[in-house]
C-alpha positions as CSV (number, residue, x, y, z in Angstrom):
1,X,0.0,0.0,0.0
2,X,1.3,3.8,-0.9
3,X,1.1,6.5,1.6
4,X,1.3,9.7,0.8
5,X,2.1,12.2,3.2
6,X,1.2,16.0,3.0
7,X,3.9,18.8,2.5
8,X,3.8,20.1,6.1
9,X,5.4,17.3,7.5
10,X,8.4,17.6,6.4
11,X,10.4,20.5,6.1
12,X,13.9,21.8,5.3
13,X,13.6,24.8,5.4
14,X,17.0,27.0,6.8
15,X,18.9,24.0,6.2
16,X,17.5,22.6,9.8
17,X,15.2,19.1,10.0
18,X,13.0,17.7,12.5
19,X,11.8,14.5,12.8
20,X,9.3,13.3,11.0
21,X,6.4,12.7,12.6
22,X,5.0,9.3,12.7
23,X,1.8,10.2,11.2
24,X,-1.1,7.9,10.4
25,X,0.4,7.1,7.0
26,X,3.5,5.9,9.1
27,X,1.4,3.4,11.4
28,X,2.9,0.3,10.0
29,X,6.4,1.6,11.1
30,X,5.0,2.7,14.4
31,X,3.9,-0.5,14.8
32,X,6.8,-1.8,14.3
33,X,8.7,0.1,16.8
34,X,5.5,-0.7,19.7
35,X,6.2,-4.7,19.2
36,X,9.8,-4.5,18.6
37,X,11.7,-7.1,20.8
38,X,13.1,-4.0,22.8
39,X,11.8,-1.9,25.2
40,X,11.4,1.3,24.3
41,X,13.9,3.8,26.2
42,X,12.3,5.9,28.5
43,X,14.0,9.4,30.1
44,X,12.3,11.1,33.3
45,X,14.4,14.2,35.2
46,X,13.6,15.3,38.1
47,X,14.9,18.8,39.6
48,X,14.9,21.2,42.1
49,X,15.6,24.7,42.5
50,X,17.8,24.9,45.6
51,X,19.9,21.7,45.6
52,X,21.1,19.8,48.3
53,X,22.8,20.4,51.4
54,X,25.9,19.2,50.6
55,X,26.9,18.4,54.5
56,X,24.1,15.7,54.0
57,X,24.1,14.9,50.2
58,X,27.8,13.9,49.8
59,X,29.2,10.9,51.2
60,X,32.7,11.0,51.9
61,X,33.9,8.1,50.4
62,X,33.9,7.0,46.5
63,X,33.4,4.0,45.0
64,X,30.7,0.7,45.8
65,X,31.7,1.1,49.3
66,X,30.8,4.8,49.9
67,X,28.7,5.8,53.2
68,X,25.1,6.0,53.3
69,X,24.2,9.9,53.8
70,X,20.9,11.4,55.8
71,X,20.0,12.2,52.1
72,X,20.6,9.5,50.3
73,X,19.6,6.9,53.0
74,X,16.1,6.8,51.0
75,X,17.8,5.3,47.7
76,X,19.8,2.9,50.1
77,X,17.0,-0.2,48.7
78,X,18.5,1.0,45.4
79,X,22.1,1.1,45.6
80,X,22.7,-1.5,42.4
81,X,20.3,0.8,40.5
82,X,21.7,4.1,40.6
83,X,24.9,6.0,40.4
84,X,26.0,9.4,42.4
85,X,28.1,11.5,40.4
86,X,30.1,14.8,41.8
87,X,32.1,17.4,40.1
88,X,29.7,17.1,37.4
89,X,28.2,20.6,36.1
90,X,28.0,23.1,33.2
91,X,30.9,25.7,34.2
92,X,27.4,28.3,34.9
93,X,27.3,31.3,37.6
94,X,24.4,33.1,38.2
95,X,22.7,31.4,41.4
96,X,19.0,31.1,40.7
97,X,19.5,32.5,36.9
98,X,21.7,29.9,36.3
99,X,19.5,26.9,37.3
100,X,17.3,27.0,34.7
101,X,20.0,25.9,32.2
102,X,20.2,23.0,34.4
103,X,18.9,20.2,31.2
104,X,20.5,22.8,28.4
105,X,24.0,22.7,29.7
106,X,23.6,27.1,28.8
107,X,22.3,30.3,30.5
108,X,19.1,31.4,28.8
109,X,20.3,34.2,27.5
110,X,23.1,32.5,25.7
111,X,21.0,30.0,24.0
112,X,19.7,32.1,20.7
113,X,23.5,31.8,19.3
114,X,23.4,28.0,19.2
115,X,22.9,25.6,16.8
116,X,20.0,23.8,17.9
117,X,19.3,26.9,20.7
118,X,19.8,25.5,24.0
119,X,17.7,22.7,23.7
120,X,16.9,20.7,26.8
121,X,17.9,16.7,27.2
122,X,14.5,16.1,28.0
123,X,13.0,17.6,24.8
124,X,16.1,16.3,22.5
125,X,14.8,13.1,23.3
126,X,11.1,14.0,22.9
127,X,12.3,15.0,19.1
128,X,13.4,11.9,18.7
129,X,10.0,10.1,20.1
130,X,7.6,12.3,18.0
131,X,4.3,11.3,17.5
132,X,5.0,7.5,18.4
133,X,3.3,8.0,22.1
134,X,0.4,10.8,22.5
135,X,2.9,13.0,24.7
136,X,6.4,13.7,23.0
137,X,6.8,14.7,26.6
138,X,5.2,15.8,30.0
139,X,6.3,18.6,32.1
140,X,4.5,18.7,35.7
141,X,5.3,20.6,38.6
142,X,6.0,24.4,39.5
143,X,6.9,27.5,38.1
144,X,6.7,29.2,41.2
145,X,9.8,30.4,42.8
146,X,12.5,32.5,42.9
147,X,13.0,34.0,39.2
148,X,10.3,31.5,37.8
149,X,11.3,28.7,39.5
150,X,13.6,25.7,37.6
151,X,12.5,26.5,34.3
152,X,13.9,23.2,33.1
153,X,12.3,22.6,29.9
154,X,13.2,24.4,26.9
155,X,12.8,23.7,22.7
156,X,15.3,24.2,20.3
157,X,14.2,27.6,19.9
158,X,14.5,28.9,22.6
159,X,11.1,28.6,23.8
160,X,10.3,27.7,27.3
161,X,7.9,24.9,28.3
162,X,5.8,25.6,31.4
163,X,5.0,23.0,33.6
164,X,1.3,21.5,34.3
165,X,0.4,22.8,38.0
166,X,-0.5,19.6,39.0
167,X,-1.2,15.9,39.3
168,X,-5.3,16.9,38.4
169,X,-4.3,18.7,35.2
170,X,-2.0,15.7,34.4
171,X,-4.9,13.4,35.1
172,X,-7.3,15.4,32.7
173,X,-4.1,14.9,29.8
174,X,-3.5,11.1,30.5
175,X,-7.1,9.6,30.6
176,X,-10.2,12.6,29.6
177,X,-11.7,12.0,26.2
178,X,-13.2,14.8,24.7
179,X,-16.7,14.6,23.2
180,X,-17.4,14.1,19.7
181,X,-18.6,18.1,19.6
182,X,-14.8,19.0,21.3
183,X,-12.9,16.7,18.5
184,X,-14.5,17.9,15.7
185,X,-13.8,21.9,17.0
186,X,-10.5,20.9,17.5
187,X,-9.9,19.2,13.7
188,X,-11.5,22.5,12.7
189,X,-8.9,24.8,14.6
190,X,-6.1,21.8,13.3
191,X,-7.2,22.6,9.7
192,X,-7.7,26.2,9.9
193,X,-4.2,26.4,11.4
194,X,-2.5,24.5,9.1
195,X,-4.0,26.9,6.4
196,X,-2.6,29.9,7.8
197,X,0.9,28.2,8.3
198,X,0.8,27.4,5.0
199,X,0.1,30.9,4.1
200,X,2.7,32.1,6.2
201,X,5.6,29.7,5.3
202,X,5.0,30.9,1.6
203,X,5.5,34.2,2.1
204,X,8.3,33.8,4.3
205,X,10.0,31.6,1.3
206,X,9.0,34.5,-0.9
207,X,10.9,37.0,0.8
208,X,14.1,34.8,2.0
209,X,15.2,35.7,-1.6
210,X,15.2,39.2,-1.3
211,X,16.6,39.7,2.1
212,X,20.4,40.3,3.3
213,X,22.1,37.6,5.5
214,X,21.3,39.1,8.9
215,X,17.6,39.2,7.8
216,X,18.4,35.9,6.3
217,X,19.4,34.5,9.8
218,X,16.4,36.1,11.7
219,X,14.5,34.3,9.2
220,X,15.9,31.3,9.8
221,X,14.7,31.8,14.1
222,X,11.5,31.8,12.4
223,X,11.7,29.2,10.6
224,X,12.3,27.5,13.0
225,X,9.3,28.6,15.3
226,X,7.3,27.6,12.3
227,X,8.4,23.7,12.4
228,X,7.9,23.6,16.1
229,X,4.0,24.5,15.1
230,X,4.0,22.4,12.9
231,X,5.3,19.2,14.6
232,X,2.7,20.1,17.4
233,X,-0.1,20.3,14.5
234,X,0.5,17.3,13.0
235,X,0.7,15.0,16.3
236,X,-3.0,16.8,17.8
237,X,-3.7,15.2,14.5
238,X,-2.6,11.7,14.4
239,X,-4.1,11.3,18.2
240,X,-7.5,13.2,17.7
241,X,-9.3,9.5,17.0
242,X,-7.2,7.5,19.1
243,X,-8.8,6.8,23.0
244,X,-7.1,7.7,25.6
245,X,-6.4,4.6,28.4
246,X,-8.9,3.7,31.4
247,X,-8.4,5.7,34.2
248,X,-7.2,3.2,37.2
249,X,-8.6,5.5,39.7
250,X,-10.3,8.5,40.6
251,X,-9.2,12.7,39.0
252,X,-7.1,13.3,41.9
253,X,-7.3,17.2,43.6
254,X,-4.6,19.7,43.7
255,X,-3.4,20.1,46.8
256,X,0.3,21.8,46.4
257,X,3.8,20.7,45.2
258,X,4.1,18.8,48.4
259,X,1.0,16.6,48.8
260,X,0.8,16.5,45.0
261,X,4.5,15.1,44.4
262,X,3.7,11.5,45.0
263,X,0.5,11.7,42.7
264,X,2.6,13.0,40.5
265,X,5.1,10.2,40.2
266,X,2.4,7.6,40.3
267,X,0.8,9.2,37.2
268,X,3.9,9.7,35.7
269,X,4.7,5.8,36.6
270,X,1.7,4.6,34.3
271,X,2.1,7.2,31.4
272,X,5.3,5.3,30.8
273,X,3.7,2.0,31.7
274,X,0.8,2.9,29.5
275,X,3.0,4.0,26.6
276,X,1.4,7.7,26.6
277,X,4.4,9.5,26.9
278,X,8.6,7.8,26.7
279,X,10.2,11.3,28.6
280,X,9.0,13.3,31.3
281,X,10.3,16.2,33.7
282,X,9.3,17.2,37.3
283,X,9.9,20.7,38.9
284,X,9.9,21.1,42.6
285,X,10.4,25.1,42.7
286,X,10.0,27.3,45.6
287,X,6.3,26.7,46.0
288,X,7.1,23.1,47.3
289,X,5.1,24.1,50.9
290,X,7.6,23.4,54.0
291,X,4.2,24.1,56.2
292,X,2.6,20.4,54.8
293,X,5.4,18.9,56.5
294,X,5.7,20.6,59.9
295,X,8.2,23.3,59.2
296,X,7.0,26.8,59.7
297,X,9.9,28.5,57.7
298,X,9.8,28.8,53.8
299,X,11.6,26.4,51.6
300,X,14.0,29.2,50.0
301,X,14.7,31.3,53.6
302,X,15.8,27.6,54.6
303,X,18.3,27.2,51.7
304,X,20.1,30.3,52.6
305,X,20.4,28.4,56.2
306,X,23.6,30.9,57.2
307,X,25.1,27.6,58.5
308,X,22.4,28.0,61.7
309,X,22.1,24.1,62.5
310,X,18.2,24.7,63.4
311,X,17.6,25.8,59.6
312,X,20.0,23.2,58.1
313,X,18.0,20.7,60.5
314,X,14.8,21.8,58.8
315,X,15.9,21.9,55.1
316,X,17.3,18.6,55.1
317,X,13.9,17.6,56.1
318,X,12.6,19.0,53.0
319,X,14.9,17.5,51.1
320,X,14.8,14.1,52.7
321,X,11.3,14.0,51.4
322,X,12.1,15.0,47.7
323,X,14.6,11.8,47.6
324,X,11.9,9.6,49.9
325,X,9.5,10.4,46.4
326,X,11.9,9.9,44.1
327,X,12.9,6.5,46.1
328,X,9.3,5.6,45.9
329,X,9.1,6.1,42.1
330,X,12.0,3.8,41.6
331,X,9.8,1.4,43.8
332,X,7.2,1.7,41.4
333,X,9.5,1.3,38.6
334,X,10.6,-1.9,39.8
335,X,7.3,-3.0,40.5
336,X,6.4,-3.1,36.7
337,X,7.7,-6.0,34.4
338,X,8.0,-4.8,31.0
339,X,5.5,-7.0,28.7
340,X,7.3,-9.8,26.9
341,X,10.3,-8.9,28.5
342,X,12.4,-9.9,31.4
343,X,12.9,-6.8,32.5
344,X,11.2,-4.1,34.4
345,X,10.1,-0.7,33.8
346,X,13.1,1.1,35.6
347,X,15.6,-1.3,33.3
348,X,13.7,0.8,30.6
349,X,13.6,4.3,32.4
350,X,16.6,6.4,32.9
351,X,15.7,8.1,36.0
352,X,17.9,11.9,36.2
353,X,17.3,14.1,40.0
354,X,19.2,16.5,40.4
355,X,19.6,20.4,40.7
356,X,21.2,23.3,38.5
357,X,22.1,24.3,42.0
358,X,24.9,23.2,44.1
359,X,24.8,25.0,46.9
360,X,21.9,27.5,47.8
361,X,23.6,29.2,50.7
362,X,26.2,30.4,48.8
363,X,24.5,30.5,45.1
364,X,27.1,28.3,43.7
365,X,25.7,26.7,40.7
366,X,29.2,24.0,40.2
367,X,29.4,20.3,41.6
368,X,25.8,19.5,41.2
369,X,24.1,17.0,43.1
370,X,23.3,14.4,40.2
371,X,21.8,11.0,40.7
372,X,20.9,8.3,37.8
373,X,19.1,5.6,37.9
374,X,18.0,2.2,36.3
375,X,18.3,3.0,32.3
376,X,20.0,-0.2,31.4
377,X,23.3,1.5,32.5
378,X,26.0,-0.1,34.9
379,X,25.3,1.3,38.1
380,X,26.1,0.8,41.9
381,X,28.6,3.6,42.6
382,X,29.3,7.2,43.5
383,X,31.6,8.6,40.9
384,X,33.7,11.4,41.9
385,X,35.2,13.2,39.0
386,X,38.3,15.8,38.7
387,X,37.6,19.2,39.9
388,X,40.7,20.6,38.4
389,X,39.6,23.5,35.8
390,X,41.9,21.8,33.1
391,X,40.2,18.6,34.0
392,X,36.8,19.6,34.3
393,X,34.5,17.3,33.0
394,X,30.7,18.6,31.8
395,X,27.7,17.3,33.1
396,X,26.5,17.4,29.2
397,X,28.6,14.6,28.7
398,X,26.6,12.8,31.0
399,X,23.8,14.2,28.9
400,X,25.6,12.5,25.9
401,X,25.4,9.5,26.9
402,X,22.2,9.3,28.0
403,X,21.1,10.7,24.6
404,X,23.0,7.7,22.9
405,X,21.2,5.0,25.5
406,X,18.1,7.1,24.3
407,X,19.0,5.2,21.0
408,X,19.9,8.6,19.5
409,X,22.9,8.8,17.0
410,X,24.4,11.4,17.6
411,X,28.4,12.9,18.9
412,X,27.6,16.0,20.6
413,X,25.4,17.7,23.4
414,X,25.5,21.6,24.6
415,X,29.1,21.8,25.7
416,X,30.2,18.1,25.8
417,X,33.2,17.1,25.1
418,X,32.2,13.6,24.5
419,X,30.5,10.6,26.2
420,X,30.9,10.4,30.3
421,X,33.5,8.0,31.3
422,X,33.5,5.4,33.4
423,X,29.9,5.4,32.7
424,X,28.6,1.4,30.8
425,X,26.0,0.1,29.7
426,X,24.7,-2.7,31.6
């Protein structure tokens, strides 16, 4: 059987691809991928906006045999699964400005001068999933904080991607099928949209032939902006016809960052089960309420402790609880045998936590507190690496790696200098 596919998705314009979309004139290879004898790789980063403490976060010794810390006590059930990395960052000052290039390896500002434009590792990835699973990617948490909280999320032009505020809005995404009256609105504002990009991406064409080359290259940024809507287009799409999965229980209720993070991690746990979504990001900003768990004092007036034991006391609380979730997910991950395969969802599922802060108190943003788990990578140590400047060694070559486990070909990330050593494959 032919397919034909329509002139919008595919485009080359500025000398840039994207992937194509795997739209319904695709499904046999989609299919093909779904049943493949391998599970699909799966990426999920979590991150904070203050960091850790390090007095609490860093053992002492490196190796299999390092110490169990007050903050990494939680993960102890998951030692074999997971590796502690230090030393690791993107050579960034700025304090809280600096954290939002915590995925992008680049300040904000910086990113427009790049190739691909400070894109994040979590939406890298999502390029590569496309239209395969209904999400490209999922983005849950807050944006409330200290300059906008972690920002973590960012496209390849530049673009931010704000978070869903919570586990009820990522409910409503996961499992709510619209009526037949919403779907057909929403093929209507597909087609009408695609119409006016069409429009549009002609007479930009038009004029790239009478412009000079610093017009030319502002073009290009627009361009680029124009494939990004396009991509979007085509997957709302591909999925308008397609039902969403059962609900396995009730719409939960907002209730803030910290009620709402295990909720969160259990619906991000069956997106990935259910094959909805293959990469996935969760901000815990500033809003993440110290009060739900006892402590009268806010979350960032703790960070900036001032070395005042009684606030260090109470912060490592907070964070305690961050890691207890993430320990929790990893439970789950565990907990779910991949179907026809030995393995389990976390052998699947590179698991990222971390910060693009190091140390709050200070507004450091180097030697970042970086955990990975599961991912089908060797794990089962704390890897220290050289802190010399002429040594450094950038946390986007961890990114590299992971982007090549992603089952993406490619040599480079941000500023990496190549893969992560010491760093296998299981």
């Amino acid at each position: 059987m032919a397919y034909q596919l329509p002139r919008r998705t595919f485009l080359k314009a500025a000398g840039v691809s994207i992937a194509l979309p795997a739209l319904e004139s695709m499904a046999p290879a989609v299919t093909r991928s779904n049943t493949a004898s391998q599970a699909p790789r799966r990426l999920v980063c979590v991150g904070n906006e203050f960091g850790m403490y390090p007095g609490s976060f860093w053992p002492k010794s490196t190796g299999r045999d390092y110490e169990v810390t007050p903050l990494l006590e939680p993960l102890a059930a998951h030692r074999s699964d997971l590796t502690l990395f230090s030393n690791l960052d993107h050579g960034l000052k700025g304090g809280h400005f600096a954290i939002h290039g915590f995925l992008t390896g680049v300040n904000a500002a910086d990113a427009k001068g790049m190739e691909e434009g400070g894109i994040s590792l979590d939406q890298k990835a999502a390029e590569a999933v496309g239209s395969a699973t209904r999400f490209p990617s999922l983005n849950v948490g807050s944006e409330d904080g200290l300059h906008g909280g972690c920002q973590m999320s960012w496209t390849r032009t530049g673009t931010r991607i704000p978070p869903m505020p919570g586990p009820r809005e990522l409910f409503r995404s996961l499992f709510i099928n619209d009526d037949g009256q919403t779907k057909a609105q929403a093929k209507d504002r597909i087609r009408l949209q695609n119409s006016i990009l069409d429009s549009v991406l002609d007479d930009a064409n038009s004029l790239s032939r009478r412009i000079s080359r610093t017009d030319k290259q502002k073009l290009d940024e627009y361009f680029a902006s124009i494939r990004d809507v396009e991509s979007k287009l085509a997957l709302d799409q591909y999925w308008q016809d397609i039902p969403k999965p059962e609900a396995p229980f009730d719409e939960p209720e907002n209730e803030g960052l910290t009620k709402d993070l295990p909720k969160i991690y259990d619906l991000l746990a069956i997106a990935l089960q259910t094959d909805s979504t293959r990469v996935a990001t969760i901000e815990v900003g500033g809003s993440f309420a110290a009060s739900d768990l006892g402590i009268r004092s806010g979350y960032h007036s703790l960070s900036h402790h001032g070395h005042v034991d009684d606030k260090i006391d109470e912060l490592v609380q907070i964070e305690r609880y961050q890691v207890e979730q993430f320990a929790r997910f990893l439970d789950t991950l565990k907990g779910i045998r991949e179907p026809g395969e030995d393995g389990t969802l976390l052998d699947s599922t590179m698991a990222l936590f971390g910060s693009g802060m190091g140390n709050a108190n200070s507004h450091t943003n180097h030697n970042l507190p970086i955990i990975l788990a599961g991912g089908g990578f060797q794990h089962g140590e704390y890897k220290s690496y050289p802190d010399e400047s002429s040594k450094k060694v950038p946390l986007s070559n961890l990114f590299l790696s992971m982007l090549q486990q992603f089952g993406i070909e490619t040599n480079n990330f941000s500023m990496s200098t190549g893969t992560l050593s010491g760093l296998e494959t299981a």
